[in-house]
C-alpha positions as CSV (number, residue, x, y, z in Angstrom):
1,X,26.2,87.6,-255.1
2,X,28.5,85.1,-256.6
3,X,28.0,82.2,-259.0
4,X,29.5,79.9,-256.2
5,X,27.8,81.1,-253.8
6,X,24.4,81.3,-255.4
7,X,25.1,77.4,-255.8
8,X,25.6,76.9,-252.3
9,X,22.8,78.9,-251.6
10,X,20.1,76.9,-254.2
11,X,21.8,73.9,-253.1
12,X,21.2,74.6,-249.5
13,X,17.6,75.7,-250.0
14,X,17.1,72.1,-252.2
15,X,19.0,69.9,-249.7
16,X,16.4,71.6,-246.4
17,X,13.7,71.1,-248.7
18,X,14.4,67.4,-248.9
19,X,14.9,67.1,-245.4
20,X,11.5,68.0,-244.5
21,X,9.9,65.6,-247.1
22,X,12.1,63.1,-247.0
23,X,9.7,60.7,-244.6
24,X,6.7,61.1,-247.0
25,X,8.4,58.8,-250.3
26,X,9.2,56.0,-247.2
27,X,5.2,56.3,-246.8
28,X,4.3,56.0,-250.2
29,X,3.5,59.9,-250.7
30,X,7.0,60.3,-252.6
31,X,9.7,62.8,-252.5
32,X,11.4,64.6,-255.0
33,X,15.4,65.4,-254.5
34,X,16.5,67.8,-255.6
35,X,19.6,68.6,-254.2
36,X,21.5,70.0,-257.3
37,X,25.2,69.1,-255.5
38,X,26.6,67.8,-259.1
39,X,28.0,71.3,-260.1
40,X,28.2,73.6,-263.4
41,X,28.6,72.1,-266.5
42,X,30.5,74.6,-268.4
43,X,31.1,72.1,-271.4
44,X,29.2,73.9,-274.3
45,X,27.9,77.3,-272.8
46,X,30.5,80.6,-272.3
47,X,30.6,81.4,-268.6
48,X,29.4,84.6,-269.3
49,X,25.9,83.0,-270.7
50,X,25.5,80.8,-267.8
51,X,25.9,83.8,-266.0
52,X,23.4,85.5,-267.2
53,X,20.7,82.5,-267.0
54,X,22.0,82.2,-263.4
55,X,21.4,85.9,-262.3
56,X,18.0,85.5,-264.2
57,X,17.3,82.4,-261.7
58,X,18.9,84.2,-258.9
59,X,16.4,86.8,-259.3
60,X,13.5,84.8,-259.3
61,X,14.3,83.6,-255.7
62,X,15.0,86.5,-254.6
63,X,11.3,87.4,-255.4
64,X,10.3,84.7,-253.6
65,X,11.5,86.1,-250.1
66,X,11.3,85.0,-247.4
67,X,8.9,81.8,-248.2
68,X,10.8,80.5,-251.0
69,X,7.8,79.6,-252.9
70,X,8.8,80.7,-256.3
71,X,6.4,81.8,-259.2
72,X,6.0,78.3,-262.0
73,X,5.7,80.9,-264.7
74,X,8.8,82.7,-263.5
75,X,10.8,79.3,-263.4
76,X,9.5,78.4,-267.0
77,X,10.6,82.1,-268.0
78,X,14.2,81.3,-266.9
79,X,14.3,77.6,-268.6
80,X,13.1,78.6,-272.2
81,X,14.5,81.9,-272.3
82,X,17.7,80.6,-271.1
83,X,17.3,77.0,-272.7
84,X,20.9,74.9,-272.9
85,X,22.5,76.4,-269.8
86,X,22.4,74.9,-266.2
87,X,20.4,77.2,-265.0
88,X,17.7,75.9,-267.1
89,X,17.7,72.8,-265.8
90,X,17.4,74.0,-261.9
91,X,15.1,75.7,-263.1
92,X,12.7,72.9,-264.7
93,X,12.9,71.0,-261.5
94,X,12.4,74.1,-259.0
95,X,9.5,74.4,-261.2
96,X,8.4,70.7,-261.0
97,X,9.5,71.2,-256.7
98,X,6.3,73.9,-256.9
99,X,3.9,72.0,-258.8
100,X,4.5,69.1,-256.8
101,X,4.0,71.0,-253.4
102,X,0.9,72.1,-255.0
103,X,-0.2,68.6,-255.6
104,X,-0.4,69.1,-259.3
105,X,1.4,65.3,-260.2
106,X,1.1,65.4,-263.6
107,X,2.0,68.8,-264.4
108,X,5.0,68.3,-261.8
109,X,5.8,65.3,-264.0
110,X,6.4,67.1,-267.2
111,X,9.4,69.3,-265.8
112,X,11.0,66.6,-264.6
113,X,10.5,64.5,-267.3
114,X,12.3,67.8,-269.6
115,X,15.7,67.0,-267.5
116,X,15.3,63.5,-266.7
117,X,14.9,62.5,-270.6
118,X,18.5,64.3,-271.3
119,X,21.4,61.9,-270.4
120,X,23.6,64.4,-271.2
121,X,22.6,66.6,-268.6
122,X,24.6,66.5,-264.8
123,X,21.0,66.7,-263.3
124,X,19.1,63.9,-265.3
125,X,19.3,61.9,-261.8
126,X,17.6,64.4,-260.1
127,X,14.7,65.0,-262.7
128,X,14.5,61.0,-262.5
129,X,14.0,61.1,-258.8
130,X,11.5,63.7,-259.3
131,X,10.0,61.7,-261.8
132,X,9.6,59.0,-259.4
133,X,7.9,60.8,-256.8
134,X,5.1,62.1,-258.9
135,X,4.6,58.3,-260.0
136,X,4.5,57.4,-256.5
137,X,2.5,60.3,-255.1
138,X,0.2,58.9,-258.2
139,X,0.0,55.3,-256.8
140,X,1.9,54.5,-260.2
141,X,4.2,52.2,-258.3
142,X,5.2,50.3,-261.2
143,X,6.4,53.6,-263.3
144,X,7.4,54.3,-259.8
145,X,9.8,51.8,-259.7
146,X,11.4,51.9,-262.9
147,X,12.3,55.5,-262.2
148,X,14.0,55.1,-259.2
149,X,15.9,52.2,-260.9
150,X,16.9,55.0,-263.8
151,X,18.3,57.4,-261.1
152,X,20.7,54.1,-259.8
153,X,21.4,53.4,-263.5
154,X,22.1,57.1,-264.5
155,X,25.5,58.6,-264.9
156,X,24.9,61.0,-262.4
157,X,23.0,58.9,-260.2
158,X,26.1,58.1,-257.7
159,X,25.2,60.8,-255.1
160,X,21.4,59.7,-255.2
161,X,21.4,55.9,-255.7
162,X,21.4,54.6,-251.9
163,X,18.5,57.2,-251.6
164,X,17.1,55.6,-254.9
165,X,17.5,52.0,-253.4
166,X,15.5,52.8,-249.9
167,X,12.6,54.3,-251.6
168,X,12.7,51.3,-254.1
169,X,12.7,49.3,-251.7
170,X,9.6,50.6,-249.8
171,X,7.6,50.8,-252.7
172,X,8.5,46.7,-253.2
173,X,7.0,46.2,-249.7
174,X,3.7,47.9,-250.1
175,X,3.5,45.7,-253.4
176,X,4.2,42.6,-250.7
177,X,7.9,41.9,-252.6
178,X,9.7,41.3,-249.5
179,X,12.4,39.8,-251.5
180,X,12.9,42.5,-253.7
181,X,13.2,45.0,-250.9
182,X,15.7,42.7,-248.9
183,X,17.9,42.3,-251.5
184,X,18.0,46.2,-251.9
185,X,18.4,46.9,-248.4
186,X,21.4,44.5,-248.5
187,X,22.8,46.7,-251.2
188,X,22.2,49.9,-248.9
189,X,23.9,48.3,-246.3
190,X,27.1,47.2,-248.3
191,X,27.5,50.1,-249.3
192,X,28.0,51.5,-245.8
193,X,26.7,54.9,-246.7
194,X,26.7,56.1,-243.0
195,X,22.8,57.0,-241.9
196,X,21.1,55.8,-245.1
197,X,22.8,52.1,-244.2
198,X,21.7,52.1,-240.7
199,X,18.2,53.2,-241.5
200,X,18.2,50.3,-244.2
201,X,19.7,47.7,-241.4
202,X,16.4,48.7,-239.2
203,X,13.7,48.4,-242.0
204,X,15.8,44.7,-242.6
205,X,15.4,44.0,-239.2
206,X,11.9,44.7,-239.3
207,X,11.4,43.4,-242.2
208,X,12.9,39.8,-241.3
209,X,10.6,39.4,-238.7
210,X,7.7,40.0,-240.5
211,X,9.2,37.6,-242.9
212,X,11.3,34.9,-240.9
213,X,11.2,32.6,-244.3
214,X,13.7,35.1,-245.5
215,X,16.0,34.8,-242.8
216,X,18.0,31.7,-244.1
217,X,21.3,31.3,-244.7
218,X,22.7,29.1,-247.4
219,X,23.1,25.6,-246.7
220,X,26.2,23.6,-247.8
221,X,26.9,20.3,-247.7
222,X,30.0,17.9,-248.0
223,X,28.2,15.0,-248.6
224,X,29.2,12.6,-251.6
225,X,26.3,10.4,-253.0
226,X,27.9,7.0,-253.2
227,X,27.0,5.1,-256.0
228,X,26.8,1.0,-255.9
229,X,29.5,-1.7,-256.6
230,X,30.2,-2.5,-259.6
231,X,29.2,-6.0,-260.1
């Protein structure tokens, strides 16, 4: 198989993966994205390195089969035996992806933490995201929180940031911040990111009606207060 189209073939996997857990982080139970769609960095690693850690990753799906439920230890194997290329990275958070399925937070919050700790790395967003779901899926809303503010605030947070933003912003309702979530949802909607700014419109709506108070817009006045005569 290819390098590119291994990519588009972890990238696919990640991406379906997301898709069915996506609803859970808009409940509170979190999500983890990991939809590695930011490329090879090729910067300070010989193609034929990266290679290698690649085919070394490859082969540990490929054990997987059919289920795609890959071995933790066989992940880790990859990342430190392979440490500094890209591959080692996807790695760390298809590791972290496993634990988390498994319900095991804390140990899930470790890998992520490995790529989401290096700003130099393409995938930092993606560990941050991660990092954020284990938080949430913790009832750590408040560490919750700041995480999905990181994966806005990261260089390689563009692709992720409206996805960032809505679970943000469900996390400031179920700490009864309506305002907080309003203004966020303004900013999904602004952004006009096709589905993700219609389902933010909807949770405004809903949200608005719950909260009427919120629903006012700015007042403005021409009026001049006139002061007396001068005597």
């Amino acid at each position: 198989m290819s390098m590119e189209s291994q990519e588009s073939s972890l990238q696919l996997d990640l991406l379906a993966w997301y898709e069915v857990n996506k609803k859970a982080v808009f409940i509170g139970l979190g999500l983890i994205v990991v939809a590695v769609g930011v490329g090879i960095v090729w910067k300070h690693h010989t193609r034929a390195v990266a290679e290698e850690a690649s085919s070394a990753l490859l082969a540990v799906r490929i054990k997987a089969g059919e289920t795609n439920t890959m071995s933790v230890d066989a992940l880790l194997a990859v990342a430190q035996q392979h440490a500094g290329t890209p591959a080692a990275g996807q790695a760390q958070l298809l590791a972290g992806r496993e634990l988390f399925n498994k319900g095991k937070y804390a140990e899930a919050r470790a890998k992520f933490e490995s790529v989401a700790n290096d700003a130099s790395d393409p995938l930092q967003a993606i560990g941050l995201y991660g990092l954020a779901a284990c938080y949430d899926a913790e009832n750590k809303l408040t560490d919750a929180l700041k995480a999905y503010a990181g994966v806005v605030a990261a260089p390689s947070g563009a692709p992720f940031a409206n996805q960032a933003r809505l679970a943000k912003a469900s996390l400031h309702e179920a700490l009864k911040q309506p305002k907080e979530a309003l203004a966020l949802y303004d900013e999904i909607v602004a952004s006009k990111s096709s589905a993700l700014a219609n389902d933010a419109l909807q949770r405004k709506s809903t949200l608005l009606r719950a909260h009427p108070e919120l629903d006012k817009p700015a007042t403005l006045t021409n009026s001049v207060k006139v002061l007396p005569a001068a005597k």
